[in-house]
C-alpha positions in Angstrom: -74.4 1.8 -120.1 -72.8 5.4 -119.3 -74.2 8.5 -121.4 -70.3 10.0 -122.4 -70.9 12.2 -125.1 -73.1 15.0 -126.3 -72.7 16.7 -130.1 -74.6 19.7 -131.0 -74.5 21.2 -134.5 -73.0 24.3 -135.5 -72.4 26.5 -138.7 -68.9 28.1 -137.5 -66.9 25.5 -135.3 -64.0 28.2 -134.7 -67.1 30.6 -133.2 -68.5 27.8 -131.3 -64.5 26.5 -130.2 -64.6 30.0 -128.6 -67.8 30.2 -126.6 -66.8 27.1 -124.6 -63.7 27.5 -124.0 -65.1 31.1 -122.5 -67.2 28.6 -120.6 -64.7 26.2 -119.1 -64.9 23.9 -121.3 -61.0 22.1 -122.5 -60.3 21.8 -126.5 -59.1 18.6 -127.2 -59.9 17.6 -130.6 -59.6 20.5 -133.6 -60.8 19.7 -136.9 -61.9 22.7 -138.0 -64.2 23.7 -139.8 -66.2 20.1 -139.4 -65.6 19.2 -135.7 -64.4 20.1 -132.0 -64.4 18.0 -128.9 -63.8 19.3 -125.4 -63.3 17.7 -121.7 -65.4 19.2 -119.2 -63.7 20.1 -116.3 -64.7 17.4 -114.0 -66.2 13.9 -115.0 -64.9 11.5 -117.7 -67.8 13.1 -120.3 -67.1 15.5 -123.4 -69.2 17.5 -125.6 -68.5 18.3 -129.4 -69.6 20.3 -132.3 -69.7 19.9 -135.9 -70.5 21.5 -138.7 -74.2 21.6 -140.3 -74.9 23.3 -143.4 -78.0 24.8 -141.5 -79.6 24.9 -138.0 -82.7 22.8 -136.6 -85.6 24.3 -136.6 -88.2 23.9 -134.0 -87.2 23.6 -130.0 -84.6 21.6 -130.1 -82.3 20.2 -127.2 -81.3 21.6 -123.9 -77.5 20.6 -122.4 -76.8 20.9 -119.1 -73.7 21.7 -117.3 -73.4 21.5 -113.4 -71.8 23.5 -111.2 -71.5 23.2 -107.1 -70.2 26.9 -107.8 -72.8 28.2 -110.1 -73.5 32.0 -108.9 -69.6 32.6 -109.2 -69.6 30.6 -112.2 -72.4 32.4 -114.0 -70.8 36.1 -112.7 -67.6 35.0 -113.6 -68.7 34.6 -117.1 -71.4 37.7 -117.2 -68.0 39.6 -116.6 -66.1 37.9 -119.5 -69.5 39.1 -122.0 -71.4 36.5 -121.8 -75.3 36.9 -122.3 -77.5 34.7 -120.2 -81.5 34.4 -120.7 -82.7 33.6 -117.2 -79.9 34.6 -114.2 -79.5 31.8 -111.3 -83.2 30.8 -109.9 -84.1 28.0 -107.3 -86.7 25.8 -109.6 -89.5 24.0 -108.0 -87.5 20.9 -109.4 -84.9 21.8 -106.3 -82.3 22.5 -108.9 -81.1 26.0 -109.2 -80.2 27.5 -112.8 -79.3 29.9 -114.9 -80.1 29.6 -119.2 -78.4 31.1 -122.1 -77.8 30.0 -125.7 -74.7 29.2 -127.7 -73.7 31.8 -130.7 -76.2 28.7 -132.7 -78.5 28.9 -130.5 -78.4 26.1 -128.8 -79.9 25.9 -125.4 -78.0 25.4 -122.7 -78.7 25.0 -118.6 -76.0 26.0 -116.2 -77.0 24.7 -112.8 -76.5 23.1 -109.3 -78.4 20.2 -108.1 -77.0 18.0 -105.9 -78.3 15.4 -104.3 -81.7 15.9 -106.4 -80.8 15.0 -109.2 -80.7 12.2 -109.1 -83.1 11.6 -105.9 -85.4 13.8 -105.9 -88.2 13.2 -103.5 -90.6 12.4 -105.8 -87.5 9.6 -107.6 -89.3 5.9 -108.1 -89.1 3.9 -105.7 -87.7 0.5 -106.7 -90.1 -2.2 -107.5 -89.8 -5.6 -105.1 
């Protein structure tokens, strides 16, 4: 099993088309104003929108994107307008990130892990 593909809703696609291409993010399906898919820049996964008459209510999802260049990544796109809720922080998970929300509100993590994460020291060890 491989997890390859991650949608989020959105009520403008064209808005949402433009936020992540500002984050990095390559446009390769356009079916506006129901759906967009995008490569990410490294990795065989891509992330999509489509189009929702309204908004989930109630906490909702996080997506994460990682990035062994995330300070420059995140300053980089602070100088392109981009708001972000929570700058770049070392976590007591040993992952350092920064949060911010799509124009739907959608949470998303920016963030570098590394090695942890997928062994962290705590991981499972695996049964014998």
């Amino acid at each position: 099993m491989n997890l390859n593909q991650i949608t989020v809703p959105t009520i403008d696609v064209d808005r949402s088309i433009s936020f992540y291409k500002d984050l990095g993010l390559k446009l390769i399906v356009k079916a506006s104003p129901h759906y967009a898919r995008f490569e990410l820049p490294h990795g065989d996964a891509t992330f999509s929108v489509h189009l929702v008459e309204k908004l989930p209510e109630g906490e909702g999802i996080y997506v994460y994107f990682e990035s062994d260049r995330l300070d420059a990544w995140v300053e980089d796109l602070r100088k392109e307008g981009i708001l972000f809720d929570e700058l770049p922080e070392d976590r007591a998970w040993l992952w350092r990130e920064a949060r911010l929300r799509d124009p739907d509100g959608n949470k998303l993590i920016l963030y570098h892990a590394g090695e942890n994460r997928r062994n962290p020291p705590w991981r499972l060890k695996p049964e014998q």
